[in-house]
N, C-alpha and C positions, 0 to 999 in steps of 0.2 A: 339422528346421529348423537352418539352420546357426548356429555358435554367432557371436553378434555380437564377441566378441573375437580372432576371429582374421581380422583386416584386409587382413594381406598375401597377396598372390599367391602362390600355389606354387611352390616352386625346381625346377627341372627334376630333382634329385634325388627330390624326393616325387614326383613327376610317373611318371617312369622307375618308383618301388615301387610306384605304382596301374597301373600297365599292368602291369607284370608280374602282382602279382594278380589280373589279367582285370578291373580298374576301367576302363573307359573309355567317350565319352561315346559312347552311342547309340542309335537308335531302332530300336524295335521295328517301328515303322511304315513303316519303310525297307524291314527286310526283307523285310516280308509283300505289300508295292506290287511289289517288283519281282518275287519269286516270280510273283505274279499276271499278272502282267505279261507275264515269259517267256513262261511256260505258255498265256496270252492266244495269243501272236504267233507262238508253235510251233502250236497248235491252230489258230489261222486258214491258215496256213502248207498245214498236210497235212490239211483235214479234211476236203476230197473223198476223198483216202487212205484217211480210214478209215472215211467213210460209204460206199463203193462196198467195201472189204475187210472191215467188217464185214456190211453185205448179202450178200456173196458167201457170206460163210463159213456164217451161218443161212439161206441158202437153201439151199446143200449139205446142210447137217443134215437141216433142216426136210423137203427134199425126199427125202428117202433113209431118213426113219424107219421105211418096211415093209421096207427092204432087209438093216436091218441085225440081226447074233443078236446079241440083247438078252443077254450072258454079263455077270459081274461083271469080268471079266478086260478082257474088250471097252469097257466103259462106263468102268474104269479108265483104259483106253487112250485114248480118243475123249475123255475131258476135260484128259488128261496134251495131248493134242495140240491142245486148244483152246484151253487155258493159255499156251501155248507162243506160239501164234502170235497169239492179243490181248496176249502181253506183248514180241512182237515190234513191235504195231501201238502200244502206248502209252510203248515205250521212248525214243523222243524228248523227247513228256509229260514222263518222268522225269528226263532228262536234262539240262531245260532250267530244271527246278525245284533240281538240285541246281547248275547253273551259276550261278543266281541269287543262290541260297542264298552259296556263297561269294563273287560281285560284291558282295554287300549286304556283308558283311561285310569283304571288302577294302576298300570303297569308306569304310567309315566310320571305319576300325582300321587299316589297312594289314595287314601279314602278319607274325603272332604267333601262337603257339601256347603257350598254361598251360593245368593241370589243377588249378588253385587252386582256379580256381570249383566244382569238381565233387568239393572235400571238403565235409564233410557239416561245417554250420554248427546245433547243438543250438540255439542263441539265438532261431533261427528257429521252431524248436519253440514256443515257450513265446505261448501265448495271449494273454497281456496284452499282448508287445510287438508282437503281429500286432492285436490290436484298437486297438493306439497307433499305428500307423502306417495303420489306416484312417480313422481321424477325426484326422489330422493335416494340415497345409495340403501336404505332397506328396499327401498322400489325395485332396484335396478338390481340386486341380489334375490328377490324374489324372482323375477323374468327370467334370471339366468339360473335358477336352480329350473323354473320350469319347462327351459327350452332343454338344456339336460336331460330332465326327466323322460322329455318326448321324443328325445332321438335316442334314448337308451330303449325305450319301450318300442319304440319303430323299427328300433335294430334286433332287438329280439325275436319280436314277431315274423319281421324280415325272415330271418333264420330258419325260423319253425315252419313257415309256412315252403320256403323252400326247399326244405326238409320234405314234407310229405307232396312237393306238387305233383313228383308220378303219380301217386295214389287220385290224387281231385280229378285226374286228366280221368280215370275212369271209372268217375262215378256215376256216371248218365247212366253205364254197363250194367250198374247193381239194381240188384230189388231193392227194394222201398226202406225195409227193416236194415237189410247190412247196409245200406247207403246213410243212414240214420245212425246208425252207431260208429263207423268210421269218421264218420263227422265229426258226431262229439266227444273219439277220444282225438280227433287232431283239436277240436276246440279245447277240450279240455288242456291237454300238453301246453296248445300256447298259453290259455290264459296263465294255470301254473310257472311257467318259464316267464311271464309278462311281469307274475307278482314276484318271485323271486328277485329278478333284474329292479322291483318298486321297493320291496323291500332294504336292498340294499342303500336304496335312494334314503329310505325313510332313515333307515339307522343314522348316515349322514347329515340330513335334515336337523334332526334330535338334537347331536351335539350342536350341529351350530345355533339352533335354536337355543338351547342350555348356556353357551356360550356368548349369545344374545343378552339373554334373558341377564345374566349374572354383567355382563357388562353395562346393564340399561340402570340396571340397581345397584350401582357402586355410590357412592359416598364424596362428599368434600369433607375434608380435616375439620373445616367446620361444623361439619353438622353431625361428622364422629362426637366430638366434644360435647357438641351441643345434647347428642340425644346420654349420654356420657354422665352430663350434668344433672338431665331428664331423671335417670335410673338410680343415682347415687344420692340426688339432691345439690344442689349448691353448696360449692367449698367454705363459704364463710358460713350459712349454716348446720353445717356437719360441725367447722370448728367450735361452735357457738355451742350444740349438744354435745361435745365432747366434754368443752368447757363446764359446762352443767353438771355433767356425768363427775366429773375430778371432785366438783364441788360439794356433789351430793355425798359421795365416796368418802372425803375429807373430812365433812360435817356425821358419818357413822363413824369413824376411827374416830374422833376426837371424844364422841358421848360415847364411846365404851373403854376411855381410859381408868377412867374411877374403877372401874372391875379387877384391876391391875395391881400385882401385888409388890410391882418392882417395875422401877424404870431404870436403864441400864445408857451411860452414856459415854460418850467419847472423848473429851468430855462437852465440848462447845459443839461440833459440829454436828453428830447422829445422836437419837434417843430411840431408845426401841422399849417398849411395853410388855411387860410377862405378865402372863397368867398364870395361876396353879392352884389346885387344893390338893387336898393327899386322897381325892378317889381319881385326880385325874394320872392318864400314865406318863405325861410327861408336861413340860410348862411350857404355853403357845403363846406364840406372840401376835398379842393384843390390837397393839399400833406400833407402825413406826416410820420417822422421817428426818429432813436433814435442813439443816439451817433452822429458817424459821417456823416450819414444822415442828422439829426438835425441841425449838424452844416455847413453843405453844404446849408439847406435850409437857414439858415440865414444868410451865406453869401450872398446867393441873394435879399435875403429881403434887406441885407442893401446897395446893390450894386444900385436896383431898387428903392431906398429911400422907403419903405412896411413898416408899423409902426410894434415894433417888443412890444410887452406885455408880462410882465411875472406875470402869473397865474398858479402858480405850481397844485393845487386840479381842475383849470379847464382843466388845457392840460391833464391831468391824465384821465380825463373823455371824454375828447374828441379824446384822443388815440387809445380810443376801437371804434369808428364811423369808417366804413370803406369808402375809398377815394372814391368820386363823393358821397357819402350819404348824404342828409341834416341832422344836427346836432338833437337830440333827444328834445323832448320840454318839458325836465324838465332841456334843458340847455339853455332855451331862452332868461331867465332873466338874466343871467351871462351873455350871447352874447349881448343881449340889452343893457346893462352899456357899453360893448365895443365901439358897431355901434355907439350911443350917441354919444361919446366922438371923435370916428372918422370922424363923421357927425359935430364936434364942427370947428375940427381943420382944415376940410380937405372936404367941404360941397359937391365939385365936384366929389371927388371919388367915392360914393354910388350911383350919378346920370349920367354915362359916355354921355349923350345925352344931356344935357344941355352943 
């Protein structure tokens, strides 16, 4: 019974370790319908096939019994070759069961292969937990899906066989051949109408199996979180490389102030850092930051002699340009008064190659 504290839905992570362990939802009843089923529709398929090649083959025998020396060597041989060719005549049979076999299980699983299921589980062993899960409510749901089953399929048959009982009443009347095929298309009908009537069974099986299965693999909030934490890493170590990340980031914007041909401020509060030469097309901003930032950056501006400007409505606007960005081009002309006057005092800076 599932436990009522685990509310939430499975994360497609638990989901992902129950398939791999060979947990997944499916019916037994699937497989065993369409096994039946092939098998059915191959057998109707060749079964003059094999009622005319198995007649042939025992009327050879049958009729050659004085012909043949009864040796051990002999009777060795004549069953080796009788083997051979009834497993020549039922190899389709076989083939259409193990087609099945894998349909049913693609069709419910798609295409996976573990050997989980097929280690050997001791827990299983132990009596009390096999007597606890017969008198448990999956116990008492399994009984009652297969007392269902067995009065659906009894009532079918029921039917069919009612269906054709004038027919059976005279079959002692018939030869040997029409009594043999009358047979096996009443046989054939019921079985078909049996699996039909199982089939229906199975479809229903499925989902509640699915619906099993997804409630058996649900979650406590705890252990959403838990696997949550699993995936992401832990919160204070995520902060902790975040924190690292700003640092490192902070520590590159500061050693590429020096490159900076102007620092532009607010005047206490924002600094922002321009770049430019005259091959580039426009002036990019270097660094920039606010409070103590700001004022880090202009300490080096003025350690590296970097002309320092203050333009409180331009650093405002040039605050929101994100770093390595060139500068937008309705702030060209503001930047153009600047380069001017840096190009007045200071002609080599804008051209480092001369």
């Amino acid at each position: 019974m599932p436990d009522p504290s685990k509310t939430e839905a499975a994360t497609p992570k638990r989901k992902k370790e129950a398939r791999e362990g060979g947990q997944i939802a499916r019916s037994q009843e699937i497989n065993t319908v369409l096994i039946l089923l092939f098998a059915l529709i191959v057998l109707k398929m060749v079964s003059l096939t094999f009622f005319f090649s198995f007649e042939k083959l025992f009327t050879y025998y049958l009729g050659h019994l004085g012909e043949f020396h009864w040796t051990p060597a002999r009777v060795l041989f004549d069953l080796r070759k009788l083997a051979a060719q009834m497993l020549i005549l039922i190899s389709p049979l076989f083939l259409a069961v193990i087609v099945a076999g894998l349909a049913a299980g693609f069709a419910q699983a798609g295409f996976f292969i573990t050997f989980k299921p097929l280690m050997p589980k001791f827990s299983k062993l132990n009596p009390i937990t096999g007597l606890g899960r017969i008198f448990s409510k999956q116990g008492f749901a399994e009984l009652l899906r297969s007392t269902i089953k067995i009065f659906a399929v009894g009532f079918v048959a029921y039917l069919t066989l009612k269906q054709h009982f004038p027919q059976l009443l005279f079959l002692e009347e018939m030869g040997l051949k029409q009594g043999l095929f009358m047979t096996a298309g009443i046989v054939y009908q019921l079985i078909f109408r049996v699996l039909m009537a199982a089939a229906l069974i199975a479809v229903l099986d499925f989902l509640y199996q699915k619906f099993q299965f997804e409630q058996n693999l649900k979650m406590t909030k705890e252990e959403v979180k838990e696997e949550l934490k699993q995936a992401e890493g832990d919160p204070r170590t995520r902060s902790r490389i975040r924190a690292k990340q700003r640092q490192m980031g902070m520590r590159r914007m500061m050693q590429s102030v020096p490159e900076a041909v102007v620092v532009i401020t607010n005047p206490v509060h924002l600094a922002i850092a321009l770049k430019y030469t005259e091959e580039m097309p426009a002036p990019i901003v270097l660094a920039k930051g606010a409070g103590f930032v700001a004022e880090k950056i202009k300490e080096i501006a003025k350690e590296k002699d970097i002309l320092i400007i203050e333009k409180p409505p331009l650093a405002r606007m040039l605050f929101k340009v994100d770093i390595g960005k060139y500068i937008p081009s309705q702030l060209y002309q503001a930047v153009a008064e600047i380069v001017a006057y840096i190009y007045q005092i200071k002609p080599g800076l804008l051209n480092p190659k001369d």
